[in-house]
C-alpha positions as CSV (number, residue, x, y, z in Angstrom):
1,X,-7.6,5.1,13.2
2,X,-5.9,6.0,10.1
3,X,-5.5,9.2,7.9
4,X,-7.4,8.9,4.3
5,X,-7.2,11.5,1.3
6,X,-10.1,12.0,-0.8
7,X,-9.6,13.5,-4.1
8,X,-12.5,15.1,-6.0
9,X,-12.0,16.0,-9.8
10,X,-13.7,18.3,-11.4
11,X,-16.0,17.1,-15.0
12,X,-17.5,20.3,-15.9
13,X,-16.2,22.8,-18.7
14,X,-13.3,23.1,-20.4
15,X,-11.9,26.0,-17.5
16,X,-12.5,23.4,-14.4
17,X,-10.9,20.1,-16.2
18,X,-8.0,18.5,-14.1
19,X,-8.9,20.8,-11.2
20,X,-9.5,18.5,-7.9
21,X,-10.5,19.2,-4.1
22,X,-8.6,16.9,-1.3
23,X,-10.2,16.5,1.5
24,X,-7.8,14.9,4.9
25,X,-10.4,13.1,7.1
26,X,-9.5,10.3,9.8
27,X,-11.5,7.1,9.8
28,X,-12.0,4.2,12.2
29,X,-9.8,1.0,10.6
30,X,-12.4,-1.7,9.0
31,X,-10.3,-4.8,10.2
32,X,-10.7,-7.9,7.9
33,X,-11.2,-11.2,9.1
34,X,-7.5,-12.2,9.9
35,X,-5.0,-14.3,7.8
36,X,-2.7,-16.6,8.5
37,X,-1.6,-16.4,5.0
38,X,2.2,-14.7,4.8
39,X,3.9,-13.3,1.4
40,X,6.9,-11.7,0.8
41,X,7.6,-9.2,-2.0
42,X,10.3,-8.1,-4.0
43,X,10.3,-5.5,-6.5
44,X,11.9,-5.3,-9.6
45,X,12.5,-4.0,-13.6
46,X,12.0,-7.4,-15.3
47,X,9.0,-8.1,-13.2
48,X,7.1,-5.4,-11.5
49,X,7.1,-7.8,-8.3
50,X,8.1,-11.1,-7.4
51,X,6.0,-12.8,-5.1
52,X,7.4,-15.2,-2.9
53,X,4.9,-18.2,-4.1
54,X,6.4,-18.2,-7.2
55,X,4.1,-15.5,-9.1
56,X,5.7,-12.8,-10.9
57,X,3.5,-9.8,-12.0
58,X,4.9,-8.2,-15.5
59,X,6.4,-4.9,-16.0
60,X,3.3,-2.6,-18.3
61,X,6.5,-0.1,-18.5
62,X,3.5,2.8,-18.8
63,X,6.4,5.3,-19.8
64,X,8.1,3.3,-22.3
65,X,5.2,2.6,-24.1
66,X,3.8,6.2,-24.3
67,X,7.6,7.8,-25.3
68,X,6.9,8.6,-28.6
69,X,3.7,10.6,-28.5
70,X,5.6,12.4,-25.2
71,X,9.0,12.8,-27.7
72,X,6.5,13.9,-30.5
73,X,4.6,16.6,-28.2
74,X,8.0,17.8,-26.5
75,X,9.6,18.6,-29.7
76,X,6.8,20.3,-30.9
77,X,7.2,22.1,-27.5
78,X,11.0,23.4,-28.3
79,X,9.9,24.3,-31.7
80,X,7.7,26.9,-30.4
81,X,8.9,30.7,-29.5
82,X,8.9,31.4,-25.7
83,X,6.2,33.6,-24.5
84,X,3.5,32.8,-27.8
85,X,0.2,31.2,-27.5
86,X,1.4,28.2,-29.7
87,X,3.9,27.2,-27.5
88,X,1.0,27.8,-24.6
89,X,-0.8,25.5,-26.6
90,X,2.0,23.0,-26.8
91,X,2.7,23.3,-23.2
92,X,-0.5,21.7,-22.5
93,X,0.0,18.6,-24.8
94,X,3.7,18.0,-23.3
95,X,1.4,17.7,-19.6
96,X,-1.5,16.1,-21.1
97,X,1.2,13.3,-22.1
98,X,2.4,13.2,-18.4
99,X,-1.0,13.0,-17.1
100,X,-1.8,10.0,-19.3
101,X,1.3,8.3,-18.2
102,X,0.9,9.1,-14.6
103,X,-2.9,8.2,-14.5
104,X,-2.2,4.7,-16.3
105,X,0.3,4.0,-13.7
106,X,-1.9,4.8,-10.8
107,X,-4.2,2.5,-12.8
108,X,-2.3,-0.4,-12.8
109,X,-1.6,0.0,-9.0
110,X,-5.1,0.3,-8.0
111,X,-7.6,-0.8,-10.7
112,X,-6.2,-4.0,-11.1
113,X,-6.8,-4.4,-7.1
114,X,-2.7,-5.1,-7.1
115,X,-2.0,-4.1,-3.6
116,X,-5.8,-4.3,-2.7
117,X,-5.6,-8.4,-3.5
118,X,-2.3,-8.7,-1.4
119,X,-3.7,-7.3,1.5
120,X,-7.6,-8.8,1.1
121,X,-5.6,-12.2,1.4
122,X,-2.4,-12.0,3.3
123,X,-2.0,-11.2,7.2
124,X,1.6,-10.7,7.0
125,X,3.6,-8.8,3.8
126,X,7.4,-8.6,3.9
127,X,8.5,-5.7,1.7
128,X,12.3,-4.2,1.0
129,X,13.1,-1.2,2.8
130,X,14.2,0.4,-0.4
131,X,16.1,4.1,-0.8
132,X,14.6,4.8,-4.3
133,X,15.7,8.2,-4.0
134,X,19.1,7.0,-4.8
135,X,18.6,4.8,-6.9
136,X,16.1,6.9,-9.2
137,X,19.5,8.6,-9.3
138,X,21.6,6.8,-11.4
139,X,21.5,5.2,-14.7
140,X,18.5,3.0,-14.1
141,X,16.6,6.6,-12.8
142,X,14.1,6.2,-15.9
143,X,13.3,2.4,-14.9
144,X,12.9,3.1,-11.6
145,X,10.5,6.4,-11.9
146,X,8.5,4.2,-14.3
147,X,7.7,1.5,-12.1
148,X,6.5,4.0,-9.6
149,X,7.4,1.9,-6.9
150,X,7.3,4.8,-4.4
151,X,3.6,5.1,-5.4
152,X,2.9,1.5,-5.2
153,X,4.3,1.0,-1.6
154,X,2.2,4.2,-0.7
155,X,-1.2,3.1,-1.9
156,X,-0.2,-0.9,-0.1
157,X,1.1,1.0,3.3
158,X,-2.4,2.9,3.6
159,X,-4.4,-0.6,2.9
160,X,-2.6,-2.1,5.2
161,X,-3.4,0.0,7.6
162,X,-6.7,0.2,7.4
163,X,-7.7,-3.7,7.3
164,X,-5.5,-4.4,10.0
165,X,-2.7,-5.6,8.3
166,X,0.6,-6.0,9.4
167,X,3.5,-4.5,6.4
168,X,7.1,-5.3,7.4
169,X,10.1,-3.7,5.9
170,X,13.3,-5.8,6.2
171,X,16.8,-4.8,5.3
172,X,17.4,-5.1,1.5
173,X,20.8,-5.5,0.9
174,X,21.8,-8.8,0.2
175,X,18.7,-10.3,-1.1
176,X,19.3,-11.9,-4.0
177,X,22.9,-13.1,-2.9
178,X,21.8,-15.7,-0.7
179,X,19.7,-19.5,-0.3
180,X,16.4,-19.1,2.0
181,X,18.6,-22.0,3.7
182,X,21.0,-19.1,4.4
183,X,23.5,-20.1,2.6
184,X,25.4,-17.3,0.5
185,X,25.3,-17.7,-3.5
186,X,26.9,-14.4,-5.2
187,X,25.6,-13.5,-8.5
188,X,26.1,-10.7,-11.1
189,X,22.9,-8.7,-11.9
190,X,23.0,-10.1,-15.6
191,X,22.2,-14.1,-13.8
192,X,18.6,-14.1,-13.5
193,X,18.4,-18.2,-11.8
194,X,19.0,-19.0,-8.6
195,X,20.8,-21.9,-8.3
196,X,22.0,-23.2,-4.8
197,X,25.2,-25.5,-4.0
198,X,23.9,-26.5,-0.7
199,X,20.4,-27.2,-0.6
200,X,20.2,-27.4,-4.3
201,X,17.1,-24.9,-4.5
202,X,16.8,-24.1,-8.7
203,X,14.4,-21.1,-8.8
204,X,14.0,-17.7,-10.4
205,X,16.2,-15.0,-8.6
206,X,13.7,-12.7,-8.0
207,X,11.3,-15.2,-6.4
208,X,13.7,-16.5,-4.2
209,X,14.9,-12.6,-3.2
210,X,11.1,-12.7,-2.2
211,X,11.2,-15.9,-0.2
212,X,14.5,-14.6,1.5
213,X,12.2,-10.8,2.1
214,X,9.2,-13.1,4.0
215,X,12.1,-14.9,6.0
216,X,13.5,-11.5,7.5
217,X,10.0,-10.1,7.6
218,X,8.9,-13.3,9.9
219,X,12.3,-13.1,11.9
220,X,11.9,-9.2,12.7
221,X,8.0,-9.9,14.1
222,X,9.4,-12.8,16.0
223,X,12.6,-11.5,17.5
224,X,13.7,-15.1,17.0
225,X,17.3,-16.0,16.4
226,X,18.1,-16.4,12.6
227,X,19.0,-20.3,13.2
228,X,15.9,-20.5,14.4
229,X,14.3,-19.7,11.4
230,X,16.4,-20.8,8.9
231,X,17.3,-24.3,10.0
232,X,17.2,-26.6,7.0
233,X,21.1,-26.8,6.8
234,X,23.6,-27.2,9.8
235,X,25.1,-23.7,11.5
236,X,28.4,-25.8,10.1
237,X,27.5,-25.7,6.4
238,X,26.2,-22.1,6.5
239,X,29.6,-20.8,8.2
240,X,31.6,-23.1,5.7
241,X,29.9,-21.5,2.5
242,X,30.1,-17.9,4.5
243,X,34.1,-18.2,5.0
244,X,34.8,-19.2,1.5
C-alpha cells in the first residue's frame, strides 16, 4: 500500500490555464517480477548520475540553458512601475519562464523513464543520503537547484515503492575518497579519475563513488561485517593505507 498523487490540469480557456486538481488516493503496490540485478547511484554536476556499471547520464542543465529568455523577461519585469498592468503583464512572463524550466525538468526525470528504467530493471538501488538543503546553500546552490535532485529522488522513492523495490540510502561522506577494495585514495574535487595504489582500479571518479554507494547499500541490507564485503585486499593493506 502506498500513497499516490494525481494531478489534473486544466486545458480550457485562457482564465483556467495552469489551474490543477490533486487528488491523494492509496493504491495496492503492483509488485514486478523480482530482480536480482543491484545498482548503485551517485549524483552529480558533471553528470546528472553515475551509475555504478559504468554509465553516466549527462547534465541537460534545464536552467542554464533557458537564462537568457528568464534574464530578458526579469529585466523587463524591474523596468515596469509597481502596481500597473504592464508590470502585471510582465509578471506573468518572469513565471511563464519558471514554469518552462520547471516542467522540462520534471521532463527529463519522468519522460525519459529515468528513474522508471532503474527501477523496471534493478531489485536493489543504493542512493546517497544527501542534505541538499545545505548544500543548495552555498556557492554551488544554482547547480544544485538545477539538477533537481530532490525531485528526482522523490519521483524514484514513490516507484520504488510501488513495484516492490527495495531503495537504500547509505552514508555519503567519504564516497569518492576511497577504492571499492576499501582502500583510502584522497582527492581534490578538481581530479575527476580514480586512480588506486593498491588494487590499481583506473576509473572515472564518479562511477566508482557509485560502485562504493552499491557496496554500503549491500552491507546495510546484509548487516554483514565490512571485511566481509569488501575482501579483495588483506585487513593488513587496508589499515596500512588507512594509517598513512
Amino acid at each position: 500500500m502506498y500513497l499516490e498523487l494525481i494531478f489534473i490540469r486544466f486545458r480550457g480557456p485562457q482564465a483556467l490555464k495552469h489551474r490543477y486538481v490533486c487528488f491523494s488516493v492509496e493504491r495496492d503496490s503492483v509488485r514486478l517480477p523480482e530482480s536480482s540485478e543491484e545498482i548503485g547511484m551517485d549524483v552529480g554536476l558533471d553528470s546528472f548520475v553515475a551509475l555504478s556499471n559504468g554509465q553516466e547520464i549527462d547534465n541537460p542543465r534545464h536552467r542554464k540553458r533557458g537564462l537568457a529568455h528568464l534574464c530578458r523577461a526579469q529585466r523587463r519585469l524591474s523596468r515596469r512601475k509597481r502596481g500597473s498592468q504592464r508590470r502585471r503583464k510582465a509578471a506573468v512572463l518572469v513565471a511563464q519562464a519558471h514554469r518552462k524550466i520547471r516542467n522540462q525538468r520534471a521532463a527529463f526525470h519522468h519522460d525519459l523513464n529515468l528513474s522508471r528504467r532503474l527501477v523496471k530493471r534493478y531489485g536493489l538501488i543504493g542512493v546517497e543520503d544527501l542534505n541538499i538543503k545545505r548544500l543548495s546553500r552555498g556557492r554551488l546552490a544554482g547547480p544544485v537547484h538545477d539538477a533537481g535532485w530532490n525531485a528526482f529522488f522523490a519521483k524514484l522513492w514513490y516507484k520504488a515503492a510501488s513495484a516492490g523495490r527495495e531503495l537504500v540510502k547509505v552514508d555519503a561522506r567519504g564516497t569518492s575518497q576511497v577504492c571499492v577494495c576499501g582502500a583510502a585514495v584522497p582527492k581534490t574535487l578538481a581530479e575527476r579519475w580514480h586512480e588506486c595504489p593498491v588494487c590499481g582500479l583506473s576509473a572515472p571518479r564518479d562511477v566508482v563513488s557509485a560502485q562504493v554507494i552499491l557496496q554500503r547499500a549491500r552491507i546495510g541490507r546484509s548487516r554483514h561485517n565490512v571485511e566481509d564485503v569488501v575482501s579483495c585486499v588483506p585487513r593488513e593493506a587496508v589499515a596500512f593505507q588507512a594509517t598513512e
